[in-house]
CHARMM internal coordinates of N, CA and C (Angstrom, degrees):
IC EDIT
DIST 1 N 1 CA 1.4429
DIST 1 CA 1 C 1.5276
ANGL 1 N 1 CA 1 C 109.28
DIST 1 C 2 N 1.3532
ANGL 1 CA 1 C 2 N 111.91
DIHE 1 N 1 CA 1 C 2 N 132.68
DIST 2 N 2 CA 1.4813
ANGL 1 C 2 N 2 CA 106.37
DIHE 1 CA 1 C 2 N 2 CA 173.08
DIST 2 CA 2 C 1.6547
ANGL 2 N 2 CA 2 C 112.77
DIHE 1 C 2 N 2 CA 2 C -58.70
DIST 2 C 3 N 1.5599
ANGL 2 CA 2 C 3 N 94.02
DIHE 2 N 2 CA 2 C 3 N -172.72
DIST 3 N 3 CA 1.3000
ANGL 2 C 3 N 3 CA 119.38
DIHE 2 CA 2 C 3 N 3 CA 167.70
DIST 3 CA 3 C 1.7617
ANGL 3 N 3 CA 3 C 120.43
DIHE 2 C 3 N 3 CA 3 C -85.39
DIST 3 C 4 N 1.0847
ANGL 3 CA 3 C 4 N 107.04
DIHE 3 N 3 CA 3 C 4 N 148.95
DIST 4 N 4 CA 1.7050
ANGL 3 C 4 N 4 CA 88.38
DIHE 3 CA 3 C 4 N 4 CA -169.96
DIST 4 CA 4 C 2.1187
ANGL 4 N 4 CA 4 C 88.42
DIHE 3 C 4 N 4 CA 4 C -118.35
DIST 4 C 5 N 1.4481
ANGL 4 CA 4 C 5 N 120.11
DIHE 4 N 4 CA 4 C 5 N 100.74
DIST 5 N 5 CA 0.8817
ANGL 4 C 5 N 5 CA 140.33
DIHE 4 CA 4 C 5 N 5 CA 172.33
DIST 5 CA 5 C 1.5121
ANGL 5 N 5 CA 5 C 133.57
DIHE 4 C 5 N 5 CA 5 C -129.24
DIST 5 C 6 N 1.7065
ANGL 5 CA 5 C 6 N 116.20
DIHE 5 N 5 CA 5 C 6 N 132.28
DIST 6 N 6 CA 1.1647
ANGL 5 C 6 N 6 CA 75.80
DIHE 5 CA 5 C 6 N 6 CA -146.95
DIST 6 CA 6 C 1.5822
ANGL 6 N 6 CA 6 C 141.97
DIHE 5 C 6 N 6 CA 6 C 128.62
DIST 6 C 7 N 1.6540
ANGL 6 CA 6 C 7 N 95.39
DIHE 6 N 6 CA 6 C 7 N -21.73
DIST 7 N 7 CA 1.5273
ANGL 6 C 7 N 7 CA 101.19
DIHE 6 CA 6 C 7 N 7 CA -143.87
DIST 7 CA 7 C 1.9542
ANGL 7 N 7 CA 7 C 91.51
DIHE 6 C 7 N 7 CA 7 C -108.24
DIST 7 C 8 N 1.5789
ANGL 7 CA 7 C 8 N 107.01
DIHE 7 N 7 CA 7 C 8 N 125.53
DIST 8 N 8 CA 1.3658
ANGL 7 C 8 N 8 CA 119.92
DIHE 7 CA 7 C 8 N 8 CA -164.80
DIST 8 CA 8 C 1.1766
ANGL 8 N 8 CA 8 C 109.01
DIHE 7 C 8 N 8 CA 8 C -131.00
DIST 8 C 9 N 1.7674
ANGL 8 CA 8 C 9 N 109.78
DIHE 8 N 8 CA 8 C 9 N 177.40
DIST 9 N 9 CA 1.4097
ANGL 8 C 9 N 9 CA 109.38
DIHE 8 CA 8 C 9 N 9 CA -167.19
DIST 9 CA 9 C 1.8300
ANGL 9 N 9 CA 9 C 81.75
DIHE 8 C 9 N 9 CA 9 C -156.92
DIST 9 C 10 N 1.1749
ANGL 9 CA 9 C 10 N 105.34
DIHE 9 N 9 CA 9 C 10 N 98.86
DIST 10 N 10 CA 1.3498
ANGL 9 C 10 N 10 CA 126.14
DIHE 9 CA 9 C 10 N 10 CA 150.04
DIST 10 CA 10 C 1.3267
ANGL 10 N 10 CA 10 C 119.42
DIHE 9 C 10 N 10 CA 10 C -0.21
DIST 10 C 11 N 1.3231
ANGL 10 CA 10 C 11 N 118.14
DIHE 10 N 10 CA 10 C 11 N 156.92
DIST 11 N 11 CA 1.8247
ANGL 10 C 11 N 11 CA 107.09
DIHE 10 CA 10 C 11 N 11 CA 165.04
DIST 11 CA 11 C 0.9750
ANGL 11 N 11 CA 11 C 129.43
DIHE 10 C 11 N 11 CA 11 C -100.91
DIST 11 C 12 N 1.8666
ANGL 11 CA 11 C 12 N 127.30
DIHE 11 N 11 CA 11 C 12 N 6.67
DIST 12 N 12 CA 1.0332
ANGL 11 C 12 N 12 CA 119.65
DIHE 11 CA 11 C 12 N 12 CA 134.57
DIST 12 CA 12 C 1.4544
ANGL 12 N 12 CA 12 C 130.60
DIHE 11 C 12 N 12 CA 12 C -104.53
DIST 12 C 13 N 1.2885
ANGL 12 CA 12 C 13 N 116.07
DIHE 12 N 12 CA 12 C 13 N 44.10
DIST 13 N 13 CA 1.4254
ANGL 12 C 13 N 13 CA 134.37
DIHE 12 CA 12 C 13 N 13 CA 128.84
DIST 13 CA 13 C 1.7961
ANGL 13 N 13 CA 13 C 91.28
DIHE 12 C 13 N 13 CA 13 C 117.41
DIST 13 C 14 N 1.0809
ANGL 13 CA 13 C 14 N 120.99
DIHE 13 N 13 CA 13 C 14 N -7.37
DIST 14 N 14 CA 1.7577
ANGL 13 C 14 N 14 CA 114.80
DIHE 13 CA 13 C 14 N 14 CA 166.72
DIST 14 CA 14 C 1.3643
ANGL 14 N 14 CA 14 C 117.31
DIHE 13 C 14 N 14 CA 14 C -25.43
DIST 14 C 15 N 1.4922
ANGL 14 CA 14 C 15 N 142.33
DIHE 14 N 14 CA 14 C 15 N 99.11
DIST 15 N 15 CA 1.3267
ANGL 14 C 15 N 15 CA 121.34
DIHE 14 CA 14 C 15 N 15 CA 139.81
DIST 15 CA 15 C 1.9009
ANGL 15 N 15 CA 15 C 123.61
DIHE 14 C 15 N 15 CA 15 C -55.99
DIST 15 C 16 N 1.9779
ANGL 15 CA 15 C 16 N 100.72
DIHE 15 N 15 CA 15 C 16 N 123.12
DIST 16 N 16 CA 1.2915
ANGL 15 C 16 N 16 CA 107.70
DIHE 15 CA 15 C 16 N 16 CA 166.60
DIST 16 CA 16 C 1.5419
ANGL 16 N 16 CA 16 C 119.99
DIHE 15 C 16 N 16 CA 16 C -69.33
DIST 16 C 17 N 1.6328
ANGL 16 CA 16 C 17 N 134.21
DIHE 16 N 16 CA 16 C 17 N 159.54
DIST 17 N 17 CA 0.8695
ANGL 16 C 17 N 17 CA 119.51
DIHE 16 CA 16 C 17 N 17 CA 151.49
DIST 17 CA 17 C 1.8510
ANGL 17 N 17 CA 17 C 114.07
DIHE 16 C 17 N 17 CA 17 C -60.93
DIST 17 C 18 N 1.7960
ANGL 17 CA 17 C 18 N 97.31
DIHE 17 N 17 CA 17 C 18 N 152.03
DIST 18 N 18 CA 1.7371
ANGL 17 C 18 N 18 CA 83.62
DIHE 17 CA 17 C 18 N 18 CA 177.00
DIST 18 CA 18 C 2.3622
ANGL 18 N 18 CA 18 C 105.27
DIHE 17 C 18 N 18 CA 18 C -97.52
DIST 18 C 19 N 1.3899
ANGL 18 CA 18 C 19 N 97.30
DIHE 18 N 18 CA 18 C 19 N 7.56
DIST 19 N 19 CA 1.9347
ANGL 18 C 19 N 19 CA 97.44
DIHE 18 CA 18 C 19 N 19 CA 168.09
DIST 19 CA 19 C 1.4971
ANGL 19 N 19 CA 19 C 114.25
DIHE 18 C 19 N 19 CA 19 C -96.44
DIST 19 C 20 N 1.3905
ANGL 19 CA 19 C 20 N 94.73
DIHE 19 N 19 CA 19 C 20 N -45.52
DIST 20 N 20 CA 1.7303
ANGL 19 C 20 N 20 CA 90.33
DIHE 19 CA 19 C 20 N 20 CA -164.14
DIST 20 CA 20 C 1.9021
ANGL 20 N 20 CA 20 C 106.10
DIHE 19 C 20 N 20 CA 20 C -108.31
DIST 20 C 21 N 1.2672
ANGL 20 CA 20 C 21 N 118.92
DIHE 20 N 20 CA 20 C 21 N 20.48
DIST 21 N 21 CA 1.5586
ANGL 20 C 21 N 21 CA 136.96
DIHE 20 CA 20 C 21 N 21 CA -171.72
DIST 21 CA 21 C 1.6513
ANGL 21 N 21 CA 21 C 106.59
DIHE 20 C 21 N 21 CA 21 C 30.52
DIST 21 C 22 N 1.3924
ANGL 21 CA 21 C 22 N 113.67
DIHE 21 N 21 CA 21 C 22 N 22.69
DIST 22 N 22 CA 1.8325
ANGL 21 C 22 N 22 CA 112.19
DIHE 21 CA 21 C 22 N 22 CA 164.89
DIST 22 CA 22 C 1.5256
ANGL 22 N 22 CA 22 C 110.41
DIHE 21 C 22 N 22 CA 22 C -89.39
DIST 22 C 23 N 1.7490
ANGL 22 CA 22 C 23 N 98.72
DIHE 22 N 22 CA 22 C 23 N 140.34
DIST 23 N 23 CA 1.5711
ANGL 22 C 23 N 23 CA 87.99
DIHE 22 CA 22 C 23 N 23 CA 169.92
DIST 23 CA 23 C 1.3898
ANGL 23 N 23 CA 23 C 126.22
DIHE 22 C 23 N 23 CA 23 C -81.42
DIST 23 C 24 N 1.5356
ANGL 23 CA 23 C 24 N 114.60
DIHE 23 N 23 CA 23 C 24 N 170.90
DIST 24 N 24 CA 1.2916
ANGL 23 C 24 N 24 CA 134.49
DIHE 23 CA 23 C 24 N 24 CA -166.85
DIST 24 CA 24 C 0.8730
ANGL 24 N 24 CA 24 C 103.33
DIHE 23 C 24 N 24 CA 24 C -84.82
DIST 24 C 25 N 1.2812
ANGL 24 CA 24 C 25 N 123.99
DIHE 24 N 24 CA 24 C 25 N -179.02
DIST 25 N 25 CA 1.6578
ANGL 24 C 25 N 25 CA 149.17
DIHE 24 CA 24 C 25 N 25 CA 171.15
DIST 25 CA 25 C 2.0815
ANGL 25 N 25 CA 25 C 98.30
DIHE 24 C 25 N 25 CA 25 C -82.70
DIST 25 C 26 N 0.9130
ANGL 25 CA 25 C 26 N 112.10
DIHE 25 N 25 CA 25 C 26 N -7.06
DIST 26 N 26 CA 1.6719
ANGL 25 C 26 N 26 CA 118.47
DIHE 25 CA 25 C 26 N 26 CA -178.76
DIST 26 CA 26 C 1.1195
ANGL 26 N 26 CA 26 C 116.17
DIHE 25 C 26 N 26 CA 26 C -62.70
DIST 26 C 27 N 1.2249
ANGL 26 CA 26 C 27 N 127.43
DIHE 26 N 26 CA 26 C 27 N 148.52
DIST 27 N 27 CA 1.3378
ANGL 26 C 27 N 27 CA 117.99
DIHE 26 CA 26 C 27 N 27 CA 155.90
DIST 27 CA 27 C 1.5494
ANGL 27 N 27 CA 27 C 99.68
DIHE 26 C 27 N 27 CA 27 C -151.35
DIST 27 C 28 N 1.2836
ANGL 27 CA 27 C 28 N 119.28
DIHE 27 N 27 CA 27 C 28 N 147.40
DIST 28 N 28 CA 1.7426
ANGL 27 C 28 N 28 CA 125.23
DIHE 27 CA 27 C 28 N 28 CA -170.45
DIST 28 CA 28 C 1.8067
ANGL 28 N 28 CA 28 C 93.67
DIHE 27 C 28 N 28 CA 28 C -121.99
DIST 28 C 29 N 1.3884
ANGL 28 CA 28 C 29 N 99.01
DIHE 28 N 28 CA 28 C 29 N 171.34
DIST 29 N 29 CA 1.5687
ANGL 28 C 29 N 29 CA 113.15
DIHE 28 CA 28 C 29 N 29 CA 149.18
DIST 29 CA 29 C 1.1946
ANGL 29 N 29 CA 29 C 112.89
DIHE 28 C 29 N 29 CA 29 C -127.55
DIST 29 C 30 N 1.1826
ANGL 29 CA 29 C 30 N 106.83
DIHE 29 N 29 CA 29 C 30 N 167.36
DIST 30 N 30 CA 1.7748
ANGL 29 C 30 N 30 CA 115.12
DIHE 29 CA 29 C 30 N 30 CA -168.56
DIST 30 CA 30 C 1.4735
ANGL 30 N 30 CA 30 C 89.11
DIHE 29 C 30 N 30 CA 30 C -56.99
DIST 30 C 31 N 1.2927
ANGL 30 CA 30 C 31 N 127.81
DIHE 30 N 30 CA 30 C 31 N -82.69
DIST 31 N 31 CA 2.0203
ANGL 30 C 31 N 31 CA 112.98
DIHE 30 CA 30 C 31 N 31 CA -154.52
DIST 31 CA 31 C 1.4138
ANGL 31 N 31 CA 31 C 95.52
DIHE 30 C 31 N 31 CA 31 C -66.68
DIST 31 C 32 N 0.9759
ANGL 31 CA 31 C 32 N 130.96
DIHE 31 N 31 CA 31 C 32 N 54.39
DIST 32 N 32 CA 1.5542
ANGL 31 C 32 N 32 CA 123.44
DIHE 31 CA 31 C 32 N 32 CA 150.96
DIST 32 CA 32 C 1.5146
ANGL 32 N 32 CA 32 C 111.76
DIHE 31 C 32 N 32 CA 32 C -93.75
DIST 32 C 33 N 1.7233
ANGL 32 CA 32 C 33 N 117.72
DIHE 32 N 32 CA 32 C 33 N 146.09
DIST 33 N 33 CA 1.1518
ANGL 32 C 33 N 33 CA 122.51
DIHE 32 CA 32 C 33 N 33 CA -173.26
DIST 33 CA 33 C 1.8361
ANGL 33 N 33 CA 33 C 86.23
DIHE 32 C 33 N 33 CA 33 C -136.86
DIST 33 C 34 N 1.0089
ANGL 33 CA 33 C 34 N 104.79
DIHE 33 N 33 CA 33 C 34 N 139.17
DIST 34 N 34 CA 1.7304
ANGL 33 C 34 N 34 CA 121.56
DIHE 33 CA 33 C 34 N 34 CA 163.16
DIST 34 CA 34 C 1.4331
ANGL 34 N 34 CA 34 C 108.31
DIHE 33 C 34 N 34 CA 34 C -147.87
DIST 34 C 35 N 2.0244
ANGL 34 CA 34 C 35 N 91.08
DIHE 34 N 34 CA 34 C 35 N 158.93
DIST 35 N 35 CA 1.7520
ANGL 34 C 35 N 35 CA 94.98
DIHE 34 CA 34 C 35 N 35 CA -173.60
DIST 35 CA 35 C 1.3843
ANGL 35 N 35 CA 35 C 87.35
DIHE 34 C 35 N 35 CA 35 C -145.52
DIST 35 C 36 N 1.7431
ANGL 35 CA 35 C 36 N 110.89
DIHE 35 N 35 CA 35 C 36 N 122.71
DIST 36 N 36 CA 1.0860
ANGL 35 C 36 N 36 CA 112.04
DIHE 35 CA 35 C 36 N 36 CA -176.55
DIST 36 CA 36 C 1.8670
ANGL 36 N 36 CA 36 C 140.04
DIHE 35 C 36 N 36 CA 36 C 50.83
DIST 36 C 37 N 1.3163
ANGL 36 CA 36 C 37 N 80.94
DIHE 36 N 36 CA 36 C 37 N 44.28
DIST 37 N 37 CA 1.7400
ANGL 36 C 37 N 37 CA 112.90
DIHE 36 CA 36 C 37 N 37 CA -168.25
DIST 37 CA 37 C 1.3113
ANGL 37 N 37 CA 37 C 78.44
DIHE 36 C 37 N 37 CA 37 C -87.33
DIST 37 C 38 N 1.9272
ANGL 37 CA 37 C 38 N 101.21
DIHE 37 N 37 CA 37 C 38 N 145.38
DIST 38 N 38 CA 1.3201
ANGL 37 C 38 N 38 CA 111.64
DIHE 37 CA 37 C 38 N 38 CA -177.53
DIST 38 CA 38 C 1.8330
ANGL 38 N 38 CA 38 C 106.84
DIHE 37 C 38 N 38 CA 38 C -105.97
DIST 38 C 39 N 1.0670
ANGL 38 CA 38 C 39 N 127.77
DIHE 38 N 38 CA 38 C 39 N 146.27
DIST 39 N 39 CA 1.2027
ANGL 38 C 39 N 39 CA 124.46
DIHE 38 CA 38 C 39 N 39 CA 174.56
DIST 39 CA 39 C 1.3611
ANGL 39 N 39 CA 39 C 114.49
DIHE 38 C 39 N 39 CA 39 C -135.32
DIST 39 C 40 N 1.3314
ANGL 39 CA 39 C 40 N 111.32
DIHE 39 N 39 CA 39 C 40 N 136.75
DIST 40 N 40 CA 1.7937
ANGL 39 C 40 N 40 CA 123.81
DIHE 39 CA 39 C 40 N 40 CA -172.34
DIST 40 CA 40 C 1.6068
ANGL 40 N 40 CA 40 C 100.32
DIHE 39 C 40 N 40 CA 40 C -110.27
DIST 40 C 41 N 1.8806
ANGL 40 CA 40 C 41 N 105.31
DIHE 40 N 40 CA 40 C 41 N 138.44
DIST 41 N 41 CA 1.1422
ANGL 40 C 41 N 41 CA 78.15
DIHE 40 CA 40 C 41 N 41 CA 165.28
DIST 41 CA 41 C 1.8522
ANGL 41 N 41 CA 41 C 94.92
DIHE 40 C 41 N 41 CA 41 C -140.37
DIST 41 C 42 N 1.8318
ANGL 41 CA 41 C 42 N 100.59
DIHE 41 N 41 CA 41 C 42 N 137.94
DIST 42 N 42 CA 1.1668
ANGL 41 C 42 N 42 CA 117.62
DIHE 41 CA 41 C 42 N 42 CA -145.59
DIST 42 CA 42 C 1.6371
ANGL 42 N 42 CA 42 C 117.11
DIHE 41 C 42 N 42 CA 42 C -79.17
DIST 42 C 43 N 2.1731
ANGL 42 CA 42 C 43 N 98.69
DIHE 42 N 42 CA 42 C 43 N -3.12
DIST 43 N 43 CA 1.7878
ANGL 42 C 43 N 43 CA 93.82
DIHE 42 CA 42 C 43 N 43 CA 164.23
DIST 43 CA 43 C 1.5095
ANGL 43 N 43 CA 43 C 99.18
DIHE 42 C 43 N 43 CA 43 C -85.03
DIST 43 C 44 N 1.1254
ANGL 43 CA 43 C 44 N 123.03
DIHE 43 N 43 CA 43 C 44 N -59.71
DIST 44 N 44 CA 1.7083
ANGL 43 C 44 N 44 CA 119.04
DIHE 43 CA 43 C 44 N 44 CA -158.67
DIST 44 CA 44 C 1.5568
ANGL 44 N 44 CA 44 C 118.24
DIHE 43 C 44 N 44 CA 44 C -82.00
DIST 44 C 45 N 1.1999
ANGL 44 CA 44 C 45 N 104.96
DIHE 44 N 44 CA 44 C 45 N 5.49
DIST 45 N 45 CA 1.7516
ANGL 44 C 45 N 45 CA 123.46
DIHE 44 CA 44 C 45 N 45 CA 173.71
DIST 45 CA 45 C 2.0065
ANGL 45 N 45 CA 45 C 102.49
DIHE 44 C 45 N 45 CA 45 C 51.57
DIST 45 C 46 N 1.0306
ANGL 45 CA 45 C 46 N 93.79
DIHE 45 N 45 CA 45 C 46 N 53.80
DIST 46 N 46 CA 1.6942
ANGL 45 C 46 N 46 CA 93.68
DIHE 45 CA 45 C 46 N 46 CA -175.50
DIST 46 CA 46 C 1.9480
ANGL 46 N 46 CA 46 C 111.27
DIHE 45 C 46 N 46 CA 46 C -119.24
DIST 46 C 47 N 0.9119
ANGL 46 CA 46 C 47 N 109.85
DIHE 46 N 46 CA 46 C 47 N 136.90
DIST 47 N 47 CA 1.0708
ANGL 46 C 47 N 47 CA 81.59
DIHE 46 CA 46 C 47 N 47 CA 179.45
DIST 47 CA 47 C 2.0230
ANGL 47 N 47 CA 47 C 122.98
DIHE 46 C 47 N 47 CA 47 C -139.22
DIST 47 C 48 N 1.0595
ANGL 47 CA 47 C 48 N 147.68
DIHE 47 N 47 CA 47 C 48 N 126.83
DIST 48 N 48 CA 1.3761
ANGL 47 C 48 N 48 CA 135.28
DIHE 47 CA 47 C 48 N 48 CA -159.79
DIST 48 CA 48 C 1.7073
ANGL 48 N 48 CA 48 C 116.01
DIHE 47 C 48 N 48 CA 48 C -145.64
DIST 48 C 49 N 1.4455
ANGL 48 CA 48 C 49 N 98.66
DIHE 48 N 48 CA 48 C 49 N 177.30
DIST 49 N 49 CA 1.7910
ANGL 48 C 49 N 49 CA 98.23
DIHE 48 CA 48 C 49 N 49 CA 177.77
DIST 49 CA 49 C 0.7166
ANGL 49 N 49 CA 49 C 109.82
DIHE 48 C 49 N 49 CA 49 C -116.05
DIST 49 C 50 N 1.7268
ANGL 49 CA 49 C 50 N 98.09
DIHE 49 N 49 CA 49 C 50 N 158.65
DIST 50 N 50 CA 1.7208
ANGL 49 C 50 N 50 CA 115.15
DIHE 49 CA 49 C 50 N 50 CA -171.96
DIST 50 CA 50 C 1.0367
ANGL 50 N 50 CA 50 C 118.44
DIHE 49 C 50 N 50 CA 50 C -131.58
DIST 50 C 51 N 1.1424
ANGL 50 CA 50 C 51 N 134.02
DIHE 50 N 50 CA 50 C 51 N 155.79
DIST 51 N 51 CA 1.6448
ANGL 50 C 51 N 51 CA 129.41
DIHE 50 CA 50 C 51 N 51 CA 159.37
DIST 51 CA 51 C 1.5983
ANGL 51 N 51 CA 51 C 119.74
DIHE 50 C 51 N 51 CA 51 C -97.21
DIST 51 C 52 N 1.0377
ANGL 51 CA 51 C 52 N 132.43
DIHE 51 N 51 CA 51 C 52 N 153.41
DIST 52 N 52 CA 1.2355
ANGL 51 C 52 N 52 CA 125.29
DIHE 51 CA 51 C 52 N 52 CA -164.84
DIST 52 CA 52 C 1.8271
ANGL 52 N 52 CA 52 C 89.73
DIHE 51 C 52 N 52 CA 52 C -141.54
DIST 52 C 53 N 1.4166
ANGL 52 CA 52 C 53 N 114.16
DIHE 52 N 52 CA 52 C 53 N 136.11
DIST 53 N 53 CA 1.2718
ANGL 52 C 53 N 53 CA 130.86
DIHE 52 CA 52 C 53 N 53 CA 179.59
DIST 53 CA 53 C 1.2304
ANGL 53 N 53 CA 53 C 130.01
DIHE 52 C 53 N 53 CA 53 C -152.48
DIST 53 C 54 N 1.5332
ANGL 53 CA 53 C 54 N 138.67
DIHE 53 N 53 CA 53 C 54 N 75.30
DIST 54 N 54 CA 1.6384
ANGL 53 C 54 N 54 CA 136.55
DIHE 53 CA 53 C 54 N 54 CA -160.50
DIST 54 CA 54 C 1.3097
ANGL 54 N 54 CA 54 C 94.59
DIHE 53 C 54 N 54 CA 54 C 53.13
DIST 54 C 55 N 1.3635
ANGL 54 CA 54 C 55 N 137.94
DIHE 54 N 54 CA 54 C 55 N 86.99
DIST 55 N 55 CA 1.5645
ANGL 54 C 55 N 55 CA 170.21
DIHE 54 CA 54 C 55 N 55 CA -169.79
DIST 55 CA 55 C 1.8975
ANGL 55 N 55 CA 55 C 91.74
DIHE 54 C 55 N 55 CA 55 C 7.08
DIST 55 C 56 N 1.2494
ANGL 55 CA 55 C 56 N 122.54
DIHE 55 N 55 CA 55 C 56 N 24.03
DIST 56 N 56 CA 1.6092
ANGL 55 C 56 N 56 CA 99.34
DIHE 55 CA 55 C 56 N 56 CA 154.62
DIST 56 CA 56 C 1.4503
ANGL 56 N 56 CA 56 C 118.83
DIHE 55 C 56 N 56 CA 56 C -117.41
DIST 56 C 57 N 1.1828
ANGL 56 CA 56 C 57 N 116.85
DIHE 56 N 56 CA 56 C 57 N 141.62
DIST 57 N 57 CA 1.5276
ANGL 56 C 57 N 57 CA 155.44
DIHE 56 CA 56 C 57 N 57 CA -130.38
DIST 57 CA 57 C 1.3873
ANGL 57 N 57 CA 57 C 106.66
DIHE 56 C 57 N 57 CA 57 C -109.59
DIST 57 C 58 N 1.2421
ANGL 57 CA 57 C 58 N 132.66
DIHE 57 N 57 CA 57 C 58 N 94.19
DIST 58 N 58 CA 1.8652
ANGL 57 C 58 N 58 CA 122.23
DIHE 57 CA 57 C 58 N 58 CA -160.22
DIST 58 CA 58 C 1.6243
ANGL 58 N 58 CA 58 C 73.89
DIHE 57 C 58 N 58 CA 58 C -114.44
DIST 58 C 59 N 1.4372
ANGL 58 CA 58 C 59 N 120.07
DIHE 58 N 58 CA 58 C 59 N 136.83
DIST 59 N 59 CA 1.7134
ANGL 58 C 59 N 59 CA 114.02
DIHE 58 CA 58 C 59 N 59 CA 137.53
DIST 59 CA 59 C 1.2601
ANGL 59 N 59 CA 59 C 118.09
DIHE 58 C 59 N 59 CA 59 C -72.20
DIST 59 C 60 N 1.6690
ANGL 59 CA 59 C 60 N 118.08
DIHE 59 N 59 CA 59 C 60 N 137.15
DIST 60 N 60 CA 1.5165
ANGL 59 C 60 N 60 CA 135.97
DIHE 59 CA 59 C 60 N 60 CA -159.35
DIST 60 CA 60 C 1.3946
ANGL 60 N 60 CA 60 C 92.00
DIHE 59 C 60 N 60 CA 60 C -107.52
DIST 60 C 61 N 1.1204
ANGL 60 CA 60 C 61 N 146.23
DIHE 60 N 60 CA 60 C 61 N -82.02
DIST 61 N 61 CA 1.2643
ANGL 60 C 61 N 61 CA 146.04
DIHE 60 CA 60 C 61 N 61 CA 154.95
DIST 61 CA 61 C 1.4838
ANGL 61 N 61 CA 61 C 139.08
DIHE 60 C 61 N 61 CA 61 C -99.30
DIST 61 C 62 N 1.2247
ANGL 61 CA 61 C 62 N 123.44
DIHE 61 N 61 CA 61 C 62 N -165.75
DIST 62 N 62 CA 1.5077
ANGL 61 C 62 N 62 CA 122.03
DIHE 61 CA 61 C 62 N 62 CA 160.87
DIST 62 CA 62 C 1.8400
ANGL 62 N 62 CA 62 C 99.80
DIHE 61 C 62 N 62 CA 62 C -166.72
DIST 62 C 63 N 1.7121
ANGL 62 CA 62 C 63 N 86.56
DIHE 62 N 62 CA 62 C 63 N 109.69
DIST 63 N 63 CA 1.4372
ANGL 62 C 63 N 63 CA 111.51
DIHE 62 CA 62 C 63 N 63 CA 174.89
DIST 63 CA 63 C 1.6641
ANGL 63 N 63 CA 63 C 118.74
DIHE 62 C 63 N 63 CA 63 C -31.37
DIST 63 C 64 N 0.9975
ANGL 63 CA 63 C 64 N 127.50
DIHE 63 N 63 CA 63 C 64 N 141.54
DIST 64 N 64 CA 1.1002
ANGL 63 C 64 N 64 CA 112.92
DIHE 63 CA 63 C 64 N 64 CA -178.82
DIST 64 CA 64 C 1.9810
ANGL 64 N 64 CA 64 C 107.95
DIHE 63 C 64 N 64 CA 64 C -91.76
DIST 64 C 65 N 1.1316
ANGL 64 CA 64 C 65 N 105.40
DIHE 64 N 64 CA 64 C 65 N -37.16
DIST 65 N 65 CA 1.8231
ANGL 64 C 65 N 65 CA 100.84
DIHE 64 CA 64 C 65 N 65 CA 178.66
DIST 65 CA 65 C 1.4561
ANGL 65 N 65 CA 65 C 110.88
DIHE 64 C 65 N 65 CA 65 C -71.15
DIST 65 C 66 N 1.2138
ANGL 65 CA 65 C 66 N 129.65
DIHE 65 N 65 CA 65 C 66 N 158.63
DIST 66 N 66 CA 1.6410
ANGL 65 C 66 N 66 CA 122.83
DIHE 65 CA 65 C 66 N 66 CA -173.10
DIST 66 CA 66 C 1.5384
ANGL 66 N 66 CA 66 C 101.66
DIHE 65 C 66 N 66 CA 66 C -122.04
DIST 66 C 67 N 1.1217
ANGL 66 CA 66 C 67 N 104.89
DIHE 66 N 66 CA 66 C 67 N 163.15
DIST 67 N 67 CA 1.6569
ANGL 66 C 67 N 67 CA 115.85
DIHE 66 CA 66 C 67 N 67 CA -173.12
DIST 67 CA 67 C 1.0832
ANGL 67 N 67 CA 67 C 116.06
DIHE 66 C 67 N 67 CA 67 C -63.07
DIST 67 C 68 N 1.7136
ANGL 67 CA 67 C 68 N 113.21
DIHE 67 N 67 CA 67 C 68 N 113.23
DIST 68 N 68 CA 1.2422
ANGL 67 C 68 N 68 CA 124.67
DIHE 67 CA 67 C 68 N 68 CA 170.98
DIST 68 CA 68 C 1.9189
ANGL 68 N 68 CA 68 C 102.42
DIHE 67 C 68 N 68 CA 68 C -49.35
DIST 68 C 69 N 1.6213
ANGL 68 CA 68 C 69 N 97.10
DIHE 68 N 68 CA 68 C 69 N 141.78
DIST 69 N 69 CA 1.4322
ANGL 68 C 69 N 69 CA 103.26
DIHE 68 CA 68 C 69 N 69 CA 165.52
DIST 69 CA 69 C 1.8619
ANGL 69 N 69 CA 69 C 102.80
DIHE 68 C 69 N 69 CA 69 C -137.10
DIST 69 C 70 N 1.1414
ANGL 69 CA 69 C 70 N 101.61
DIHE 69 N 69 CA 69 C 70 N 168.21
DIST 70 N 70 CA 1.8080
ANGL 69 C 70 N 70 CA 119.20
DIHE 69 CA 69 C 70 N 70 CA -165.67
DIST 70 CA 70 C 1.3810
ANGL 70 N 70 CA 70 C 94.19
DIHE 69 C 70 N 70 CA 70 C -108.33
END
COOR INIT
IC SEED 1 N 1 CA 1 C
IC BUILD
């Protein structure tokens, strides 16, 4: 698994992935606060948590099982 470095949120509020640097399906506003919000991201099928705090973006974890697909 990569390194997750790097990992940003646009200025109109896009969360990037922090492996494959494509954006998500996310979108924040500036006074948004999250804790351990999960985010998928739907090119590199990866998926992890974040914290969100006055628009900076810490990764909280990264799940260890990966997304079941059909």
């Amino acid at each position: 698994m990569q390194k997750a470095e790097g990992f940003c949120v646009d200025e109109s509020g896009w969360i990037y992935c922090p492996f494959c640097k494509c954006r998500t399906r996310t979108k924040i506003r500036a006074d948004t606060s999250l804790k351990n919000f999960p985010v998928f991201c739907p090119k590199c099928r990866q998926e992890c948590l974040i914290d969100v705090e006055d628009m900076k973006i810490r990764l909280s974890a990264v799940p260890d099982a990966k997304t079941q697909s059909r």
